[in-house]
N, C-alpha and C positions, 0 to 999 in steps of 0.2 A: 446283409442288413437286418438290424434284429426290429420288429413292429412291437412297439407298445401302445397302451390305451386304445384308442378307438379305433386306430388304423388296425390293431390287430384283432377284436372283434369284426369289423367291414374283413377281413380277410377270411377269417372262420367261416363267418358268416356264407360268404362266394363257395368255400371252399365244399361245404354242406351242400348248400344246393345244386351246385355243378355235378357232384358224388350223388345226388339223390334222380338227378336228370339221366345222366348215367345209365344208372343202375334199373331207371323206370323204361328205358329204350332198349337197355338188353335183355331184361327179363322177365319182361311184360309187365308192368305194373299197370296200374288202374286208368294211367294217363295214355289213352291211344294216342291222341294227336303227339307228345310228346315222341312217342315209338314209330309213327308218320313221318317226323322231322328226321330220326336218322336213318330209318330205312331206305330202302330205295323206294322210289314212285312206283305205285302201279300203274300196269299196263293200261292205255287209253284204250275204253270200246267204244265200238260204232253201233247203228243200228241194231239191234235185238240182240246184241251183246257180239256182233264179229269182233274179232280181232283186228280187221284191216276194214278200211272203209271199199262200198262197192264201187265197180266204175259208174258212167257218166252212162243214163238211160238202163239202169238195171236195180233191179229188187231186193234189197236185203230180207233172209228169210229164216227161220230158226223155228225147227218142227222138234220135240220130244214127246216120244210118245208114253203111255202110261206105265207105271210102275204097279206090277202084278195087280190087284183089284182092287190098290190102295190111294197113289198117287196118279190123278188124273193126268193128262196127255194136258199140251203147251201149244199153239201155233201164232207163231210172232211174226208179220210182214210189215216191213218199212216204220219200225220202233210203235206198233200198235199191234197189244196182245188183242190176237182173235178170238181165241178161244184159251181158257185156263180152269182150273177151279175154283180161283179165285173169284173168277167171271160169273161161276156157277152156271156156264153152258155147255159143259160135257159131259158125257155119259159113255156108259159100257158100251165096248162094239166099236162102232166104225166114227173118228172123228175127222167132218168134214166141214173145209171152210173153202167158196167159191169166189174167185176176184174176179168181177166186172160190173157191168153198169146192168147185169141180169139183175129186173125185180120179182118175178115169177117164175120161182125155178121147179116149178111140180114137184116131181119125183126125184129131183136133181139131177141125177146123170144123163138121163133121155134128153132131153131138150136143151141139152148145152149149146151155146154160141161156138163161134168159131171165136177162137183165142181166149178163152175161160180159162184161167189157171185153176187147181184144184189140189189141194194143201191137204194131205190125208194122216191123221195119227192113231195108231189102235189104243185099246185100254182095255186092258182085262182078254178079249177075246171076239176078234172083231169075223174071222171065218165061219166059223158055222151055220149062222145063218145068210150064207152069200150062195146064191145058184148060181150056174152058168153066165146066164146074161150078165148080171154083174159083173163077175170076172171078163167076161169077153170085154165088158164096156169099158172096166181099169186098165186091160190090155191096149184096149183105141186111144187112151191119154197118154201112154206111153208105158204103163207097168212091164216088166216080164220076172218078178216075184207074186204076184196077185194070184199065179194059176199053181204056183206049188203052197199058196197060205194056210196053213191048216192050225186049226185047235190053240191057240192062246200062243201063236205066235204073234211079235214086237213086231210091226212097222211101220215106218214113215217112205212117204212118199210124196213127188210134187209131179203132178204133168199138165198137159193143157189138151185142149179140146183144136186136133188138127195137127196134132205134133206131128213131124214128116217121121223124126227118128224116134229109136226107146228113151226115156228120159234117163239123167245121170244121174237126179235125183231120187237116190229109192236104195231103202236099208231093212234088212229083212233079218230077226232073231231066229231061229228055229226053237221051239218050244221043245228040249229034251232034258229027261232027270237028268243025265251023266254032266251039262253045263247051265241047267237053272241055278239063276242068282237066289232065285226068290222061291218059295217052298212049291214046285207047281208052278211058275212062271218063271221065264226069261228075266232078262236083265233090261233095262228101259234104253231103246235107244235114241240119241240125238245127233240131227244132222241141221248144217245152216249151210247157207251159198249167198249165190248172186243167179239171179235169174234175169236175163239179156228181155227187151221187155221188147214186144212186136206188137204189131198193127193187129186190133183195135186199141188195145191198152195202152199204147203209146199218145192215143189221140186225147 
């Protein structure tokens, strides 16, 4: 069938823009949503970006700790960032964030309650200034990385105040030349879960 006059402009016409759609979905053009439409979906996230949503009476959690003495430490519980840069409440050292209904927590670690979770991320270099006690006290929430931490090692950690066992939670970088990401630091790491929520915090 041969198109003349306007039918075959209306045909041009389709034909152009279907070819410009195209061509904006495969090879990136300026139109995302168009490159939306023929891609595939992206993955749905849950809570502080899991992949899967958590069960039914547990914590969605997502700890990153800092990036050499550049990019501050992250701690996200139940789709509210606790602490970021953003926030502008982190610092060098030890980043720590306490869940429960504690309002005076002194010196933090001494006077925890029974069932305190405690969400821990380094940034820059959180050992050196840590004595014993400290270390014994991260040991009592569940650590068994906290007693080898040394010098501008990476890590995140989660335990609570009364844990029977070691926690699962807990990722430890070794600070050495032969596998630094960063000139003099480690590479940042992040860890998220589900944490099973117990008495008090359930209350």
């Amino acid at each position: 069938v041969l198109l003349t006059g306007p039918l075959r402009a209306v045909a041009v016409l389709l034909l152009v823009g279907l070819t410009w759609l195209l061509a904006s979905a495969l090879f990136g053009g300026e139109n995302a949503s168009v490159r939306n439409f023929f891609s595939e979906p992206r993955p749905r996230k849950y809570k502080c970006g899991l992949s899967a949503p958590c069960p039914s009476k547990h914590l969605a959690f997502r700890l990153v700790s800092g990036a050499a003495n550049v990019i501050g430490p992250k701690i996200c519980l139940e789709d509210k960032m606790l602490l970021s840069s953003v926030k502008n409440n982190v610092g060098r050292g030890l980043n720590i964030a306490l869940v429960n209904d504690v309002s005076d927590l002194l010196k933090f670690l001494r006077p925890l309650h029974e069932g305190t979770l405690v969400f821990v991320a380094s940034f820059d270099d959180a050992a050196t200034k840590m004595n014993d006690e400290s270390r014994r006290l991260f040991e009592e929430l569940g650590s068994t990385a906290v007693k080898e931490l040394a010098f501008r090692d990476s890590w995140v950690f989660v335990g609570a105040k009364g844990i029977e066992n070691k926690s699962p939670f807990e990722q430890r970088m070794k600070n050495s030349k032969s596998s630094n990401k960063y000139e003099g630091w480690p590479e940042s790491l992040e860890m998220d879960g589900c944490i099973p929520l117990r008495t008090p915090l359930e209350a």
